[in-house]
C-alpha atoms as one frame of an Amber mdcrd trajectory, in Angstrom:
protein
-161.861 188.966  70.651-158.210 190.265  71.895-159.375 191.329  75.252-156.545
 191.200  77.382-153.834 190.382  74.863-150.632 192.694  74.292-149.489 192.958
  70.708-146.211 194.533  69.811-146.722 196.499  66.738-143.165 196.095  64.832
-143.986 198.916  62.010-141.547 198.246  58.715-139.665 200.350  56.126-142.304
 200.178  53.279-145.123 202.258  52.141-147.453 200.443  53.920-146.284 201.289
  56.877-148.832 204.579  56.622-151.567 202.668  57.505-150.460 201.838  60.804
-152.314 204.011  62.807-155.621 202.669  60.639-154.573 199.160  61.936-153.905
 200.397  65.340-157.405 201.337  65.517-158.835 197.843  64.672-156.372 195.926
  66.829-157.705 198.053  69.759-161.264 198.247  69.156-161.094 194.114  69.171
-159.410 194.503  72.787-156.167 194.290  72.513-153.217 196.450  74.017-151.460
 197.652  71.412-147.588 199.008  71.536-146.149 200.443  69.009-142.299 200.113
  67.908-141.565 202.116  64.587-137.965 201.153  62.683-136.328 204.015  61.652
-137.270 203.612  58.073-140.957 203.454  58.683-140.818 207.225  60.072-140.733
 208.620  56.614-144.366 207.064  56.190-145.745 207.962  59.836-145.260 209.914
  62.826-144.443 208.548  66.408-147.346 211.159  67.473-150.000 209.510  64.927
-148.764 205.912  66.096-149.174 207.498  69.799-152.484 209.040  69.620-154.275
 206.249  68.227-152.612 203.593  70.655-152.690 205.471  73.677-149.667 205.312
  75.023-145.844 206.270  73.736-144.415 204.267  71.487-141.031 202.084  72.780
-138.010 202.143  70.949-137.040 198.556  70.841-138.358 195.258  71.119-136.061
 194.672  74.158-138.140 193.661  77.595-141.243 194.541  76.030-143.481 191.449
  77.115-146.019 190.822  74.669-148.752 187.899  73.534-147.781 188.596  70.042
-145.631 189.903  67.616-147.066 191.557  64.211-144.783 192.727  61.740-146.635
 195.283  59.940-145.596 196.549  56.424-142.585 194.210  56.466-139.468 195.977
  54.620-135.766 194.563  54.680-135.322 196.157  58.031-138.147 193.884  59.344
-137.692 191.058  57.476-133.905 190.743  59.462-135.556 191.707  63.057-139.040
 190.222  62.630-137.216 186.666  63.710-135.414 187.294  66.440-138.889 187.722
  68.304-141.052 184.787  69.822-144.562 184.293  68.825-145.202 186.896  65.503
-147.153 187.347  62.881-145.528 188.546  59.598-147.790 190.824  57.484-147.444
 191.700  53.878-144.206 192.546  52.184-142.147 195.797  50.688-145.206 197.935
  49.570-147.551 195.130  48.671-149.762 192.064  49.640-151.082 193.936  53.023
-153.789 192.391  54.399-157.493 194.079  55.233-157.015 195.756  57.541-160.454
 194.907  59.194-158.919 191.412  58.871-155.791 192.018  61.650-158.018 190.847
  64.588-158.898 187.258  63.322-155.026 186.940  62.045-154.182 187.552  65.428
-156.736 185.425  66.923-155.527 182.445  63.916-151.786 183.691  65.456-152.284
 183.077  68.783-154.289 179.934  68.681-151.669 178.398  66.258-149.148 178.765
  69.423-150.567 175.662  71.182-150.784 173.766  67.845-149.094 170.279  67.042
-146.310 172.366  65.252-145.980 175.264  67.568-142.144 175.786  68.019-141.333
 174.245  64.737-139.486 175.762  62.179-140.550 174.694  58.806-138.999 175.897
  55.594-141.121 175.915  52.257-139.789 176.586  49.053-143.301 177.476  46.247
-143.764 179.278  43.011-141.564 179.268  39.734-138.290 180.578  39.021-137.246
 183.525  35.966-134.163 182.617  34.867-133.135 185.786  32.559-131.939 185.749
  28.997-131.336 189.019  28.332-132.629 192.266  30.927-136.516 191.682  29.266
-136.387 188.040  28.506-136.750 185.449  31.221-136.946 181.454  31.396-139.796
 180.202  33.526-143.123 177.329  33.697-146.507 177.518  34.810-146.257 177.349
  38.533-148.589 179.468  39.908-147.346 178.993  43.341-150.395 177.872  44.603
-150.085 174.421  46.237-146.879 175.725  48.043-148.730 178.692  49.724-151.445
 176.582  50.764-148.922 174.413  52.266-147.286 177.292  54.345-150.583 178.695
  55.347-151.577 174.718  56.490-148.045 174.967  58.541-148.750 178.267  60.228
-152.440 176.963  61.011-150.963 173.551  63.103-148.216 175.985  65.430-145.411
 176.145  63.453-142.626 179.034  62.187-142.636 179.254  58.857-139.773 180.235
  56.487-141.632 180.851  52.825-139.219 181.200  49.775-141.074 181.823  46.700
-140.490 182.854  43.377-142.498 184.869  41.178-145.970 183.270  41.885-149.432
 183.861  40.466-151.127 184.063  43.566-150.400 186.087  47.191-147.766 185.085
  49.771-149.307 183.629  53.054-149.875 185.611  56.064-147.711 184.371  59.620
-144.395 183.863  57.772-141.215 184.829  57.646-141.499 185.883  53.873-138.558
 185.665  51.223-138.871 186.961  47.660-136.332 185.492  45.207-136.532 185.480
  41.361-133.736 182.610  39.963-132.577 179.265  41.578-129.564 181.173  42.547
-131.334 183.429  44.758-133.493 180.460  45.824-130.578 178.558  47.091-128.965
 181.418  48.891-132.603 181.585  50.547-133.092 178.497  51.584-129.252 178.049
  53.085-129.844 181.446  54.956-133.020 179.993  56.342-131.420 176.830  57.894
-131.578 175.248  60.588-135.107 173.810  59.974-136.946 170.928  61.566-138.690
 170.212  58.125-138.394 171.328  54.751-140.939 171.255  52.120-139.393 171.961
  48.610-142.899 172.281  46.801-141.033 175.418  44.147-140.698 174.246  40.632
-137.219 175.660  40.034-136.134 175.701  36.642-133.523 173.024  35.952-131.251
 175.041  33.780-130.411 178.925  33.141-128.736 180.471  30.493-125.028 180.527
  31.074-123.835 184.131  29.971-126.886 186.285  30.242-127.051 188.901  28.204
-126.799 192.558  29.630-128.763 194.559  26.946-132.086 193.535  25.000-130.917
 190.791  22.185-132.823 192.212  19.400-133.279 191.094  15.806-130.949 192.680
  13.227-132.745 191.605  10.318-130.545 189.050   8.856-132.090 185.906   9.685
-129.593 184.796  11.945-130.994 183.115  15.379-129.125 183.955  18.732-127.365
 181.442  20.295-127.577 180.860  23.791-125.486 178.162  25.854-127.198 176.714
  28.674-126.218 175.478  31.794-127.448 173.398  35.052-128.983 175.314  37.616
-127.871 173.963  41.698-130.147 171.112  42.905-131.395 172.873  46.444-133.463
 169.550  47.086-130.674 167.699  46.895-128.618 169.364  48.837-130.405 169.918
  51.443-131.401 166.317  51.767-127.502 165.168  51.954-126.502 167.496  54.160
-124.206 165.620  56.951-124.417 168.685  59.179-127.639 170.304  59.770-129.889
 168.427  57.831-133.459 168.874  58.419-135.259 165.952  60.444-137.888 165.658
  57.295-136.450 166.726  53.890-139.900 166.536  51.402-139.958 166.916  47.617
-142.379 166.944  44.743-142.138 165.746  41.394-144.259 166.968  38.555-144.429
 164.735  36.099-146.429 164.012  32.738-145.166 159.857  32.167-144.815 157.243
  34.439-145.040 159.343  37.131-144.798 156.605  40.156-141.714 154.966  38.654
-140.007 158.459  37.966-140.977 160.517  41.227-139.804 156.855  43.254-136.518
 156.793  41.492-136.455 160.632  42.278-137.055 160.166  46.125-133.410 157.514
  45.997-130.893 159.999  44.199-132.225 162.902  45.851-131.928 161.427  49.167
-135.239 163.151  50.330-137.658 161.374  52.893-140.831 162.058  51.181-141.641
 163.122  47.898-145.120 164.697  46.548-145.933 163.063  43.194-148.142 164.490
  40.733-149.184 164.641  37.016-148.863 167.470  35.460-149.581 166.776  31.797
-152.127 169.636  30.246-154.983 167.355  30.345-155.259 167.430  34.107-155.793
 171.003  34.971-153.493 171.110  38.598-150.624 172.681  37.431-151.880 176.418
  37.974-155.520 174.963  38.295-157.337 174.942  42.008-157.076 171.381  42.393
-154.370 168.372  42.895-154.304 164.805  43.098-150.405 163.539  44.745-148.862
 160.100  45.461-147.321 160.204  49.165-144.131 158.268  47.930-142.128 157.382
  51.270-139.412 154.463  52.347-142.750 152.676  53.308-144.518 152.998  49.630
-146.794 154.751  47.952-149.921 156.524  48.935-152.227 157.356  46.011-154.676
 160.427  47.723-157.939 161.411  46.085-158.046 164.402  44.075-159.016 167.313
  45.761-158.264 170.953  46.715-154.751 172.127  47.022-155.982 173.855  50.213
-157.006 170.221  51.306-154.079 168.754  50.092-152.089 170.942  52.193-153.851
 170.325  55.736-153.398 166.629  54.819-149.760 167.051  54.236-149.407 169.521
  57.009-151.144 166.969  59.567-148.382 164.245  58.359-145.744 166.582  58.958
-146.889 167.041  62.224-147.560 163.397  62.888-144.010 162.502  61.499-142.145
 165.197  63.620-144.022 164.703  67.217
């Protein structure tokens, strides 16, 4: 399957990174030359010997001049997450202790990987934005919805599939991260912003995250607890940044294709169309979201492509399906 192919193993600063010889083994008996290149950090987990033995060969201490089909980032920690980038073709895997793949499953993400590279997107950077945002009252308390994150990781996985590098900001979702992207963990719209500004430049950015319009102001440092009296806290609220927004009327570095979604429950045309004008976006995803529908954390969707051209009512169907669809008219829209 990976006869002939070179993978630089890029082995992370997180637990995971144990399992790399395991992985090792798999990438090799599907044909492929492995090389190993362990950060610092992932040397408390494993040994250069065990990385050695099972690749069969020493392992190099940099990515520099090492020339190489792919990239996989295995048992990415904050070490990799910074370096992982810099690198041409990759394939990000897992995150800081969690989310690892199969292992038995390495071969056909490196097969997916490679084939993606001559895809409509390849050489594309693509931000996405998924999931919901905590916005904390108090150290146990949070503010959040139901986002489950799942129409924005099918999205990113529908990106990754048609070529392109993906940048994937996400809140605390319901559902995994994507493999084959550049992965960015972020609890409040604070963080989220900071993300997605860090991420930029971008050729397209898909802000599918349902970030929580307002947070509490002061947030309290110690568990607000009842005292017995009756007596409700008070808590002052205010707006949270609009990352949509400013993205989309950015003078300087604006993405080519700026796309938003609106979740609605009324009148959801004339509200996600006034939406598209004041946030200055070129798309935006409409749906309904009222509790009657099932999509919002449900396995299903049914959008409105709103665009300067009009409005494009799509059947209902899977998110997984809505995603190729959108990632196809990304595609089409960027060529």
């Amino acid at each position: 399957m990976l006869t002939g192919k070179r993978i630089l193993l890029m082995i992370g600063d997180a637990p995971g990174a144990s399992a790399a010889p395991e992985a090792i083994r798999h990438l090799r008996a599907a044909g492929a030359e492995v090389i190993p290149f362990p950060l610092p950090g992932a040397l408390v987990y494993v040994t250069p010997a065990a990385l050695a033995e099972r690749a069969a060969r020493a392992v190099v201490e940099g990515p520099q001049g090492v020339d190489a089909d792919l990239t996989l980032g295995f048992a990415v920690g904050p070490a990799l997450a910074d370096l992982a980038p810099e690198r041409g073709p990759r394939l990000i895997v897992g995150a800081p202790g969690s989310d690892l793949p199969e292992l038995a499953d390495l071969a056909e993400l490196c097969i997916a990987a490679l084939a993606a590279d001559e895809g409509p997107l390849a050489g594309r950077h693509v931000l996405v934005t998924s999931g919901p945002t905590h916005e904390p009252i108090d150290p146990v308390r949070y503010i959040a919805n139901r986002s489950s994150g799942a129409q924005g990781t099918a999205i990113a996985r529908a990106l990754v599939a048609q070529g392109a590098q993906v940048t994937f900001v996400t809140g605390p979702a319901a559902v995994p991260p994507p493999t084959g992207v550049r992965l960015v963990r972020v609890e409040t719209a604070i963080q989220m912003r900071d993300a997605v500004e860090a991420a930029l430049p971008a050729d397209a950015a898909v802000f599918a995250a349902a970030v929580a319009d307002w947070r509490v102001a002061q947030a309290a440092t110690s568990k607000m607890k009842k005292d017995g009296s009756g007596r409700l806290p008070q808590l002052s609220f205010t707006e949270n940044p609009d990352i949509l927004a400013a993205v989309a009327q950015r003078s300087v570095g604006r993405p080519r294709l700026v796309i938003g979604f609106a979740a609605e429950t009324d009148d959801v045309l004339a509200h996600a169309t006034a939406k598209r004008l004041r946030k200055g976006c070129d798309w935006i995803v409409a749906n309904d979201v009222s509790p009657g529908t099932g999509i919002m954390g449900g396995r299903e969707n049914a959008v409105t492509l709103i665009t300067a051209a009009g409005a494009e009512t799509w059947p209902r169907m899977g998110k997984d399906q809505v995603a190729e669809r959108l990632a196809t008219r990304i595609a089409e829209a960027l060529r």
